[in-house]
Biopython code that builds the backbone (N, CA, C, O; Angstrom):
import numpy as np
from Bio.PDB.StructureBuilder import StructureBuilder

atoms = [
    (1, "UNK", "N", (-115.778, 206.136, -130.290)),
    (1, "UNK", "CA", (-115.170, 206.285, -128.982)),
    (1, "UNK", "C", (-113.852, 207.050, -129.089)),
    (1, "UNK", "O", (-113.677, 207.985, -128.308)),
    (2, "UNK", "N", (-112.934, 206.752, -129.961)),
    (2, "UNK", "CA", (-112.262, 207.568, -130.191)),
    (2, "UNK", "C", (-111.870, 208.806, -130.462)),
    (2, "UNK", "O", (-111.008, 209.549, -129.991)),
    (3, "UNK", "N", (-113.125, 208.943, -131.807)),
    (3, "UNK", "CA", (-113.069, 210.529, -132.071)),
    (3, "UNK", "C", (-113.780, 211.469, -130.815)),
    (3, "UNK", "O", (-113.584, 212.684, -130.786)),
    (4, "UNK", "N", (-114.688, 210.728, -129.705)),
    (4, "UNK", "CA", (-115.171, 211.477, -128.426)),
    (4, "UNK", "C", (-113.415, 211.793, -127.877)),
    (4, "UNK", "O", (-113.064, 212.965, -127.744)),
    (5, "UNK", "N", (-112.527, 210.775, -127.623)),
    (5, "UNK", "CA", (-111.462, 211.482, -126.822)),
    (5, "UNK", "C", (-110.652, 212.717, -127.470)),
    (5, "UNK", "O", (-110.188, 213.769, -127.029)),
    (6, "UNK", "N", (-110.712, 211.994, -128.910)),
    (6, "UNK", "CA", (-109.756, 213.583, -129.744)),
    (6, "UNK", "C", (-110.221, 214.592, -129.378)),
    (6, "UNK", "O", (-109.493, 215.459, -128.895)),
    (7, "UNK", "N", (-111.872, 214.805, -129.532)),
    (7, "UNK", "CA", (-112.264, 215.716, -129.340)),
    (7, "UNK", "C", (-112.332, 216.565, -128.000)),
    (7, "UNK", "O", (-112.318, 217.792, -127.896)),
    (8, "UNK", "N", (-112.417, 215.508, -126.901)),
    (8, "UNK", "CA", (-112.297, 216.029, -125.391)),
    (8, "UNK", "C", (-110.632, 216.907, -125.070)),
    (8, "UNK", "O", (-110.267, 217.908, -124.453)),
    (9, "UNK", "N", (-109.917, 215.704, -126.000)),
    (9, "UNK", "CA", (-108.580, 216.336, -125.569)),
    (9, "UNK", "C", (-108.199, 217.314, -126.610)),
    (9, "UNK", "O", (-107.180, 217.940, -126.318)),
    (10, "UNK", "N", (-108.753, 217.624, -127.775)),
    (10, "UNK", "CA", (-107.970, 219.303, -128.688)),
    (10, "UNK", "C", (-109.352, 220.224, -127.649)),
    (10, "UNK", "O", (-108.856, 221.318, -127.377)),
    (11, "UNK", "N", (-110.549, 220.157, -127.142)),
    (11, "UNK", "CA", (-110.901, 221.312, -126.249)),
    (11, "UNK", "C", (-110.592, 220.956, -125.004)),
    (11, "UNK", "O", (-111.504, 221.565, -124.446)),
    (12, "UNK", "N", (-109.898, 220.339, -123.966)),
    (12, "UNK", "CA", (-108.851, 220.230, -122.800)),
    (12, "UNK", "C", (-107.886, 221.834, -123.331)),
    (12, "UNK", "O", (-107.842, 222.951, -122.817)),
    (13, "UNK", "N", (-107.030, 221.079, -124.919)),
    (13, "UNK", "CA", (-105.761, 221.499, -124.721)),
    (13, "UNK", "C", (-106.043, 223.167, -125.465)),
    (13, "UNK", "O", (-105.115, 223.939, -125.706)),
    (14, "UNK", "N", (-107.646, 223.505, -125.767)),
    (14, "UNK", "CA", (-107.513, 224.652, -127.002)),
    (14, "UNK", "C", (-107.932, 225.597, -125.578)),
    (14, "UNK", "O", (-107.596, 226.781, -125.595)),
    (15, "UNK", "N", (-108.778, 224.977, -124.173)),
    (15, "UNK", "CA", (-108.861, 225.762, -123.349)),
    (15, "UNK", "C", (-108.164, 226.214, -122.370)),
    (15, "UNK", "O", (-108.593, 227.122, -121.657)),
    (16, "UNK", "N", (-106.731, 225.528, -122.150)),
    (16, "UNK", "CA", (-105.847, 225.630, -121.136)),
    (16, "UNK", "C", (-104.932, 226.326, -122.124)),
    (16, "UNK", "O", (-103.886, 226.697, -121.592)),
    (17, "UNK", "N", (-105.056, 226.660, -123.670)),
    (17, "UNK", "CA", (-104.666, 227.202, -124.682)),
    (17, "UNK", "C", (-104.707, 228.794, -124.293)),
    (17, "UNK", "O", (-103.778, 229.582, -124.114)),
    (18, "UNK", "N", (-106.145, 228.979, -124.229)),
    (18, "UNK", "CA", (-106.816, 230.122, -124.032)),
    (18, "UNK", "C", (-106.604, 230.747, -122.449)),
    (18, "UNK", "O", (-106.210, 231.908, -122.561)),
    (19, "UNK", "N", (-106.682, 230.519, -121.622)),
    (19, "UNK", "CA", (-106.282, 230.383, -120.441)),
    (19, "UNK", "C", (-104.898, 231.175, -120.035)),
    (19, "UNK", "O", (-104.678, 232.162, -119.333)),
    (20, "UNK", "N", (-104.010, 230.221, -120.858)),
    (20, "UNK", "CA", (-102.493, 230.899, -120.226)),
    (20, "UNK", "C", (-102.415, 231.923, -121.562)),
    (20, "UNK", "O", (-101.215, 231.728, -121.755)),
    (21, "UNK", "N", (-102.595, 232.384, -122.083)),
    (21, "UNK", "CA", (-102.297, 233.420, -123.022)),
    (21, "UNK", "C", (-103.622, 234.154, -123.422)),
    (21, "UNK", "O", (-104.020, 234.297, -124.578)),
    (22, "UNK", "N", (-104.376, 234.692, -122.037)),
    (22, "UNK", "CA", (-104.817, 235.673, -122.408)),
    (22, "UNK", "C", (-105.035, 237.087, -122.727)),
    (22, "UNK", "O", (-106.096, 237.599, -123.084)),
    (23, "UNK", "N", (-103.453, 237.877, -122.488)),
    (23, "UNK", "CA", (-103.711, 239.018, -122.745)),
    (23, "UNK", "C", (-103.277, 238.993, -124.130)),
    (23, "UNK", "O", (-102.868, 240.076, -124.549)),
    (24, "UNK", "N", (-103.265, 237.671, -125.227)),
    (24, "UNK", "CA", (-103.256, 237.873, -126.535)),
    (24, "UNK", "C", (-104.351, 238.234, -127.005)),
    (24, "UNK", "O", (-104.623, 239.236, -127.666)),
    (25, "UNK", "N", (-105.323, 236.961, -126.472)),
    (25, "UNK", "CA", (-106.564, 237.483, -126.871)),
    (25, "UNK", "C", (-107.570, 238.745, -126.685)),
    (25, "UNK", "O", (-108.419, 239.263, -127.410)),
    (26, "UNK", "N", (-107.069, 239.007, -125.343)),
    (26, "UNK", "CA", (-107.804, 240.393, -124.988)),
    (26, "UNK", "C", (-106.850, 241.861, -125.529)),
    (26, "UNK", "O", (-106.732, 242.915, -124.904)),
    (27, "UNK", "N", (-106.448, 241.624, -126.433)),
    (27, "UNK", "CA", (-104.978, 242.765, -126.943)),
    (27, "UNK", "C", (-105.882, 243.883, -127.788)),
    (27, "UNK", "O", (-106.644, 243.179, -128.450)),
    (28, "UNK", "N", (-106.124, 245.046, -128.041)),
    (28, "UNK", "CA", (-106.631, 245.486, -128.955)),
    (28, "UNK", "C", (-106.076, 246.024, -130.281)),
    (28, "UNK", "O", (-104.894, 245.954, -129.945)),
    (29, "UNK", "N", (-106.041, 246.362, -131.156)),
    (29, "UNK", "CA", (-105.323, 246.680, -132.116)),
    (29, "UNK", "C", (-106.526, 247.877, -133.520)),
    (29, "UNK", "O", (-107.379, 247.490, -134.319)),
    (30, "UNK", "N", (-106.096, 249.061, -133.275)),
    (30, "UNK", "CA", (-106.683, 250.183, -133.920)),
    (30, "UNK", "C", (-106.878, 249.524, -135.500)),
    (30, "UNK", "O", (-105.814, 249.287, -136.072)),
    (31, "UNK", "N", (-108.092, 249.218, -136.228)),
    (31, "UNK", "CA", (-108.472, 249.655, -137.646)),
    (31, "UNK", "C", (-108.483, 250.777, -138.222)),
    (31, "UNK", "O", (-109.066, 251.739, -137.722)),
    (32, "UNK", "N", (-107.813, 250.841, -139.418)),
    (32, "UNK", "CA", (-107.431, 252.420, -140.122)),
    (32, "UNK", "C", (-108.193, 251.501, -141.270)),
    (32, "UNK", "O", (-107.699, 250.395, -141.490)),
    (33, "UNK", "N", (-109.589, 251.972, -142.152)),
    (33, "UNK", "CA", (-109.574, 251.383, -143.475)),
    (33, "UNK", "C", (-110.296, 252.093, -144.365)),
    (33, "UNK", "O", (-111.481, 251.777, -144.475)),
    (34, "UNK", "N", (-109.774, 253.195, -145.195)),
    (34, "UNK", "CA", (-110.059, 254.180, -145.997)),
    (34, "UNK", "C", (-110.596, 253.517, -147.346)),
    (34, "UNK", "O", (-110.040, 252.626, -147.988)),
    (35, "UNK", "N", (-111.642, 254.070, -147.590)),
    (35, "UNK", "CA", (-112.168, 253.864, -149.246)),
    (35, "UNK", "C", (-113.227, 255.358, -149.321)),
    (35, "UNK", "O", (-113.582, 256.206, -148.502)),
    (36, "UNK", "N", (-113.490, 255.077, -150.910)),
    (36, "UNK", "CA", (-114.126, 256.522, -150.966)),
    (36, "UNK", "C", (-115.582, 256.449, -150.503)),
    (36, "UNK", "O", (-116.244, 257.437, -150.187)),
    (37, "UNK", "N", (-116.095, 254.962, -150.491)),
    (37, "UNK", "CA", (-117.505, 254.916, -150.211)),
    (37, "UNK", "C", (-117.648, 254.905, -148.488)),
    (37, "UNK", "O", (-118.740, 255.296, -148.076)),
    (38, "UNK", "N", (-116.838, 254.573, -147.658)),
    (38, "UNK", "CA", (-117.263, 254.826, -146.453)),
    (38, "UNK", "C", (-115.134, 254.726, -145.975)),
    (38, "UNK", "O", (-114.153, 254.347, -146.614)),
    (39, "UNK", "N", (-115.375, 255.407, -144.303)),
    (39, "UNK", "CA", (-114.335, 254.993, -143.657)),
    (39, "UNK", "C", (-113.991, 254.875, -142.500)),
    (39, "UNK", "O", (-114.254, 255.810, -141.743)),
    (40, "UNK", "N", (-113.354, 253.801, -142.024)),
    (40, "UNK", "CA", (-113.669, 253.252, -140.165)),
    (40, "UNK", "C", (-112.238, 253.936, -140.186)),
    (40, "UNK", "O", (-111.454, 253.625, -141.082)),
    (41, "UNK", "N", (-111.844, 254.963, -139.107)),
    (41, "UNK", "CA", (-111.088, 255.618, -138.687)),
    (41, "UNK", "C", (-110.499, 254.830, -137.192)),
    (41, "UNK", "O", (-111.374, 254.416, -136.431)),
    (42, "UNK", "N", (-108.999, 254.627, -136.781)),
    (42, "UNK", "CA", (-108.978, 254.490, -135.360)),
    (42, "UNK", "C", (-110.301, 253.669, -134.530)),
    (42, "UNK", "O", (-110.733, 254.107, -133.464)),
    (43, "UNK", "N", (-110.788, 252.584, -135.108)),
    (43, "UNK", "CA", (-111.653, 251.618, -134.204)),
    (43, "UNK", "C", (-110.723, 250.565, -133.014)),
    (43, "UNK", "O", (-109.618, 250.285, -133.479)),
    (44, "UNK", "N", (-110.845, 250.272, -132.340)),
    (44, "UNK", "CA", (-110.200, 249.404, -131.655)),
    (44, "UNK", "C", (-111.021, 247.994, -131.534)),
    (44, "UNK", "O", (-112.191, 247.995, -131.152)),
    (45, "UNK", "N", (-110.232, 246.617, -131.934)),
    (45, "UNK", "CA", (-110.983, 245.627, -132.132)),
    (45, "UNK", "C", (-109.886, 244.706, -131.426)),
    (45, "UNK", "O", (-108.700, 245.032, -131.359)),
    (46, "UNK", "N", (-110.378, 243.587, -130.936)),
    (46, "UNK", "CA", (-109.865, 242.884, -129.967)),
    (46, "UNK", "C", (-109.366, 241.960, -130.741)),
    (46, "UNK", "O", (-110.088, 241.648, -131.688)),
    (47, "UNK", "N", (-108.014, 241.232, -130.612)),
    (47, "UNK", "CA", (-107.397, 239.980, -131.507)),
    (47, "UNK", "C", (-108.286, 239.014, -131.359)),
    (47, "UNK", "O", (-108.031, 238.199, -132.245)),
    (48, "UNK", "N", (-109.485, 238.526, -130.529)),
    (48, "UNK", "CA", (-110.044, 237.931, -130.480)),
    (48, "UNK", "C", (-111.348, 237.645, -131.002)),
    (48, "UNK", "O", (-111.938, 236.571, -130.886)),
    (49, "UNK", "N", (-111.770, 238.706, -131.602)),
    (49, "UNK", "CA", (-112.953, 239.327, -132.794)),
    (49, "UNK", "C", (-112.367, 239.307, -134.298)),
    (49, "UNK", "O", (-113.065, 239.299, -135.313)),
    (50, "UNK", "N", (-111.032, 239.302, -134.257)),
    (50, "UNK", "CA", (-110.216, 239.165, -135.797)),
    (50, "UNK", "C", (-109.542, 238.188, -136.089)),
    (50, "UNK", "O", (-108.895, 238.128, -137.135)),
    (51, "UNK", "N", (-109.590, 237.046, -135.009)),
    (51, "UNK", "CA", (-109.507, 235.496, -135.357)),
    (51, "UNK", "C", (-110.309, 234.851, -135.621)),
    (51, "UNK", "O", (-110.281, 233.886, -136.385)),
    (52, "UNK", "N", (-111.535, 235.455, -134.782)),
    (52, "UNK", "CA", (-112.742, 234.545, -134.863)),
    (52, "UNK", "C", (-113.354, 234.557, -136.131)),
    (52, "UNK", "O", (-113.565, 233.599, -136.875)),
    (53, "UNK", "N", (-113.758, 236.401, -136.382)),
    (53, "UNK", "CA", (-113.781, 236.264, -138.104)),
    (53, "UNK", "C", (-113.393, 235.675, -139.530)),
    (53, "UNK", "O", (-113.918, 235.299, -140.578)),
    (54, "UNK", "N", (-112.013, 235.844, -138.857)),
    (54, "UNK", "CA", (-110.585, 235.064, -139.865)),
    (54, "UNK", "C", (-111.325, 233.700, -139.795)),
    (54, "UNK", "O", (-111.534, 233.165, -140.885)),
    (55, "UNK", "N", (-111.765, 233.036, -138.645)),
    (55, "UNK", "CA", (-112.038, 231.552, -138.953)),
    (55, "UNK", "C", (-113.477, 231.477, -139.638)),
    (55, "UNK", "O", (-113.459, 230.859, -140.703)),
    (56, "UNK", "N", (-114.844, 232.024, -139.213)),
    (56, "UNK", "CA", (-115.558, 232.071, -139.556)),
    (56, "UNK", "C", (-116.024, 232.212, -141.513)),
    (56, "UNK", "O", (-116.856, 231.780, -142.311)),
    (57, "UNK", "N", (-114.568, 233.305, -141.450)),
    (57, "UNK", "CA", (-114.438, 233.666, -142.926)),
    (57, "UNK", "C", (-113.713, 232.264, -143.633)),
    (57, "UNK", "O", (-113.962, 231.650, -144.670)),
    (58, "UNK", "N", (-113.295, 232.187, -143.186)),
    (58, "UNK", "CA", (-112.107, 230.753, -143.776)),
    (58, "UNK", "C", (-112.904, 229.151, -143.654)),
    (58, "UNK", "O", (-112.469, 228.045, -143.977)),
    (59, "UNK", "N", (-113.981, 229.475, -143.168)),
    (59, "UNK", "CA", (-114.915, 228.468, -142.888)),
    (59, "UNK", "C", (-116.034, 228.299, -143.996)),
    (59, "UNK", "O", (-116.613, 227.310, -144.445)),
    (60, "UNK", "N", (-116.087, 229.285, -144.185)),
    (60, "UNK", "CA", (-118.032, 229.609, -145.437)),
    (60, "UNK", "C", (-117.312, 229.165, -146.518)),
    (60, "UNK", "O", (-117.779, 228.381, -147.345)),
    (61, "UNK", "N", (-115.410, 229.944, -146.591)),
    (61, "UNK", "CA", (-115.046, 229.848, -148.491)),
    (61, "UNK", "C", (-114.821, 228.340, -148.354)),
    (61, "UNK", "O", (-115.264, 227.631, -149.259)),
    (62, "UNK", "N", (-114.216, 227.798, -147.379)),
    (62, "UNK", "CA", (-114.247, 226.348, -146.900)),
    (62, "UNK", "C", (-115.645, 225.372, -147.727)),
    (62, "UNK", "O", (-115.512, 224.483, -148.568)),
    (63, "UNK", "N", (-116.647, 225.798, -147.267)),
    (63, "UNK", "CA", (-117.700, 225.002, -147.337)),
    (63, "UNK", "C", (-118.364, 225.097, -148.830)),
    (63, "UNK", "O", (-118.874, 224.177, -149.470)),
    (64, "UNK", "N", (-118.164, 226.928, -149.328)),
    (64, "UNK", "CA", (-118.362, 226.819, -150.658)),
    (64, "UNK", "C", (-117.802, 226.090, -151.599)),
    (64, "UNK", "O", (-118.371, 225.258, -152.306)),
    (65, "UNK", "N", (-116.641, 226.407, -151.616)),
    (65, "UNK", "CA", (-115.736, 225.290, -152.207)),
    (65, "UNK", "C", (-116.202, 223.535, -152.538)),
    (65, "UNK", "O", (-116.419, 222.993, -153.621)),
    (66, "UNK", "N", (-116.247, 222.884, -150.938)),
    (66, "UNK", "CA", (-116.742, 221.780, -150.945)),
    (66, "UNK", "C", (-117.883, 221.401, -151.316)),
    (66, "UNK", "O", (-118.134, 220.326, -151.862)),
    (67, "UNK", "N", (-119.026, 222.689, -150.906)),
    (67, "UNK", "CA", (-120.200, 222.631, -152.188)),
    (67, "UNK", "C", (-120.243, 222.277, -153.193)),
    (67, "UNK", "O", (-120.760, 221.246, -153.623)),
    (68, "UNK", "N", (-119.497, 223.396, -153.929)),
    (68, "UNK", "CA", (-119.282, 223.469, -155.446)),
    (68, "UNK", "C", (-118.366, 221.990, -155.893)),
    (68, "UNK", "O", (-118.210, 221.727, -157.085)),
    (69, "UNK", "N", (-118.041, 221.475, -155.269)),
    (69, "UNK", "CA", (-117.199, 220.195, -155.843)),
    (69, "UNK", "C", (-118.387, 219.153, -155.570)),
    (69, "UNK", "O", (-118.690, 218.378, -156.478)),
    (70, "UNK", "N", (-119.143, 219.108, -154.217)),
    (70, "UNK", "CA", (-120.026, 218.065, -154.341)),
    (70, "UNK", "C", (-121.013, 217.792, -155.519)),
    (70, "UNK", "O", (-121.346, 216.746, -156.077)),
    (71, "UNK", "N", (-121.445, 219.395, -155.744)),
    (71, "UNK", "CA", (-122.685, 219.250, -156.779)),
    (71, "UNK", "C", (-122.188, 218.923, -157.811)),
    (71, "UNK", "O", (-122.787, 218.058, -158.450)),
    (72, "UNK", "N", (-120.940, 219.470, -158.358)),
    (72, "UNK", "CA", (-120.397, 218.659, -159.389)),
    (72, "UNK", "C", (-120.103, 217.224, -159.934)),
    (72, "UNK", "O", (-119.993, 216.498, -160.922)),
    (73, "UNK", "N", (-120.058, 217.340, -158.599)),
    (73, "UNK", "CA", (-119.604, 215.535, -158.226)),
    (73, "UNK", "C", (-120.818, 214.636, -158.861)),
    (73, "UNK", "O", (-120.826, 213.779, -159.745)),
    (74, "UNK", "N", (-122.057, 215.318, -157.856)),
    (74, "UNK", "CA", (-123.350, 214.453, -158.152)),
    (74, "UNK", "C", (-124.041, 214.302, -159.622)),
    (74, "UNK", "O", (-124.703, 213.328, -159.979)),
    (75, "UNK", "N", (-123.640, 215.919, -160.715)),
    (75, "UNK", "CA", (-124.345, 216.016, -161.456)),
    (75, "UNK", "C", (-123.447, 215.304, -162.474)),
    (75, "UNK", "O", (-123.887, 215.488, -163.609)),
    (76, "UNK", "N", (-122.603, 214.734, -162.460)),
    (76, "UNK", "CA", (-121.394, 214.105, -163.125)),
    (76, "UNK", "C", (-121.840, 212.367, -162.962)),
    (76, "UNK", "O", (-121.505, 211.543, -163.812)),
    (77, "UNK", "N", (-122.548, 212.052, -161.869)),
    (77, "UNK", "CA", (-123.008, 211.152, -161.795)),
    (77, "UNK", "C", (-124.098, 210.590, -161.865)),
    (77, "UNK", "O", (-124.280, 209.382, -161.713)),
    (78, "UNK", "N", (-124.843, 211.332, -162.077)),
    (78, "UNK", "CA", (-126.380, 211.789, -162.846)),
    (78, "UNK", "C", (-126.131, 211.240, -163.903)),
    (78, "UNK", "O", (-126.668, 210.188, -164.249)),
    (79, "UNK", "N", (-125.147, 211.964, -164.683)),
    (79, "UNK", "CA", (-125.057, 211.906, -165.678)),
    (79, "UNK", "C", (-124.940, 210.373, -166.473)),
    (79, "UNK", "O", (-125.707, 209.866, -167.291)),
    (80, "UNK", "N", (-123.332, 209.728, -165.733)),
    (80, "UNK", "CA", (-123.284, 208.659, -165.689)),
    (80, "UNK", "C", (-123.931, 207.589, -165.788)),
    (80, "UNK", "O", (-123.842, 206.695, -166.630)),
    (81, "UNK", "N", (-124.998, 207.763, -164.356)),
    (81, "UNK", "CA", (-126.011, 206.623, -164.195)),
    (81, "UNK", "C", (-127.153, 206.868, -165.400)),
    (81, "UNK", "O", (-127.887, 205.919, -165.675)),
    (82, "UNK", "N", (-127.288, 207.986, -166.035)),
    (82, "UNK", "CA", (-128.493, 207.696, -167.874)),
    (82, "UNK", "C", (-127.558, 207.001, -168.543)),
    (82, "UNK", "O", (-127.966, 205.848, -168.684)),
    (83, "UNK", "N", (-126.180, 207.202, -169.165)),
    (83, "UNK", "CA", (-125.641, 206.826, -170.144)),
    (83, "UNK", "C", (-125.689, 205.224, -170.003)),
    (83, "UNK", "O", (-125.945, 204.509, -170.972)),
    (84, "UNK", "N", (-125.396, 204.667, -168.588)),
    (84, "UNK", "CA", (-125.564, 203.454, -167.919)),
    (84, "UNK", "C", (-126.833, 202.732, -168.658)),
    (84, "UNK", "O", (-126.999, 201.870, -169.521)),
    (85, "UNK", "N", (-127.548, 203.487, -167.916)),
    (85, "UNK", "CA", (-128.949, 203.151, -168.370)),
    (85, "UNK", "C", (-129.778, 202.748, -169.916)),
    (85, "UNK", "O", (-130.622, 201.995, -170.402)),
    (86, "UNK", "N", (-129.211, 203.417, -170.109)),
    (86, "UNK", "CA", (-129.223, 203.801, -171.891)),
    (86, "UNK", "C", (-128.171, 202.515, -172.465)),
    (86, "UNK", "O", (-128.715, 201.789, -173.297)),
    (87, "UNK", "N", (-127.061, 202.243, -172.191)),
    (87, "UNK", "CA", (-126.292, 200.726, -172.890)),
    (87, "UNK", "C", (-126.493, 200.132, -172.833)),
    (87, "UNK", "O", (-126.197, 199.238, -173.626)),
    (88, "UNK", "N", (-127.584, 199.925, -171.312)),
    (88, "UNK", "CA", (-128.201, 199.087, -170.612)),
    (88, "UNK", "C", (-129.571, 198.246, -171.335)),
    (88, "UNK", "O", (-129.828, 197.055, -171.165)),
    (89, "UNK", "N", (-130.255, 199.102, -172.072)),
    (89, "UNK", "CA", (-131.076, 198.970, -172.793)),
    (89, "UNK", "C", (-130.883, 198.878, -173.720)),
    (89, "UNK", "O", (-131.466, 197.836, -174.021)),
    (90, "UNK", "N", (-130.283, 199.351, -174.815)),
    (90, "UNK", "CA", (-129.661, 199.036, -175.560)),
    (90, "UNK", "C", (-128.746, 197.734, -176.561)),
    (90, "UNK", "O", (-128.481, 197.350, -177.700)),
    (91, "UNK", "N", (-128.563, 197.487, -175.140)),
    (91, "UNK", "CA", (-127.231, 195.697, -175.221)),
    (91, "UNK", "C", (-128.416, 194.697, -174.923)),
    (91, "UNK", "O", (-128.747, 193.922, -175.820)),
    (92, "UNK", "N", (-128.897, 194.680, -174.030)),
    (92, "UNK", "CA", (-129.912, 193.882, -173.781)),
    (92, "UNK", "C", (-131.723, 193.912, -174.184)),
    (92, "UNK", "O", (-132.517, 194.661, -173.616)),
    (93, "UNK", "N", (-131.897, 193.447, -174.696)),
    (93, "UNK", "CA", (-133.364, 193.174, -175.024)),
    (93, "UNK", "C", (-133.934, 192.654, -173.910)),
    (93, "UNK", "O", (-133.423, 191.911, -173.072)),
    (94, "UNK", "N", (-135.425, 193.261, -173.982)),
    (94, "UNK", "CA", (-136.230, 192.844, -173.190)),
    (94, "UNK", "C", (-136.571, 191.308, -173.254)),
    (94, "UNK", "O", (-136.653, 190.703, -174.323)),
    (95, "UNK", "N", (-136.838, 190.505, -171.545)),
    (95, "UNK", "CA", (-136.952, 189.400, -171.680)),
    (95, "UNK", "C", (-136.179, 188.453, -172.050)),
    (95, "UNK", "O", (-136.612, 187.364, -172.425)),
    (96, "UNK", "N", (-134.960, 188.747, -171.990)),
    (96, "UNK", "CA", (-133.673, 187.872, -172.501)),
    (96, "UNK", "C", (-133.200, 188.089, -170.908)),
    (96, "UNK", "O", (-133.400, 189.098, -170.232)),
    (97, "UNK", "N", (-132.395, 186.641, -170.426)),
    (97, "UNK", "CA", (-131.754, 186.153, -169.378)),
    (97, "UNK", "C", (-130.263, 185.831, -169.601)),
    (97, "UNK", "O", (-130.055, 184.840, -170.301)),
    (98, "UNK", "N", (-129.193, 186.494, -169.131)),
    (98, "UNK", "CA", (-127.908, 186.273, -169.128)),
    (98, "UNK", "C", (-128.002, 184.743, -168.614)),
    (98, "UNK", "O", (-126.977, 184.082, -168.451)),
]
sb = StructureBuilder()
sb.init_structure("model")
sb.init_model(0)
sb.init_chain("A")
sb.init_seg("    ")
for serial, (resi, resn, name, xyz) in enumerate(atoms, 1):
    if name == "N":
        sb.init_residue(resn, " ", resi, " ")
    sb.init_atom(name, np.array(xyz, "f"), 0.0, 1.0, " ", f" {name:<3s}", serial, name[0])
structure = sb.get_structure()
């Protein structure tokens, strides 16, 4: 119930955000980006196509990241739970009752 209001109220406040400051978002701003294999000359792109990217982009390295730490995470505990397993058998004989 709670996280429903956070959420109602950061898009309340991200759209009355958007709202009063829109000729930020609608602003354009010329790309110059030279390399030898290709080159976008004078494009005009809207601040609002180069945030969204910016987030989109900042979102994937976001998630890779947290990927790469989960699987680690799991295969670390993989791991764990044989060695477990293995002392486990080991210490105890079959058919014996603590």
């Amino acid at each position: 119930m709670l996280k429903t209001i956070v959420v109602i109220f950061l898009f309340i406040t991200s759209i009355i955000f958007i709202f009063q400051n829109q000729l930020i978002f609608v602003h354009t701003f010329p790309i110059n980006f030279e390399m030898k294999i290709f080159n976008i000359s004078n494009s005009e792109v809207n601040n609002s196509i180069i945030m969204l990217s910016s987030f989109i982009l900042g979102s994937l390295i976001t998630l890779v990241l947290i990927g790469d730490s989960l699987i680690r995470k799991s295969l670390r505990n993989n791991e764990l739970k044989k060695k477990i397993i293995s002392i486990e058998e080991t210490k105890i004989p079959d058919g014996e009752n603590l």
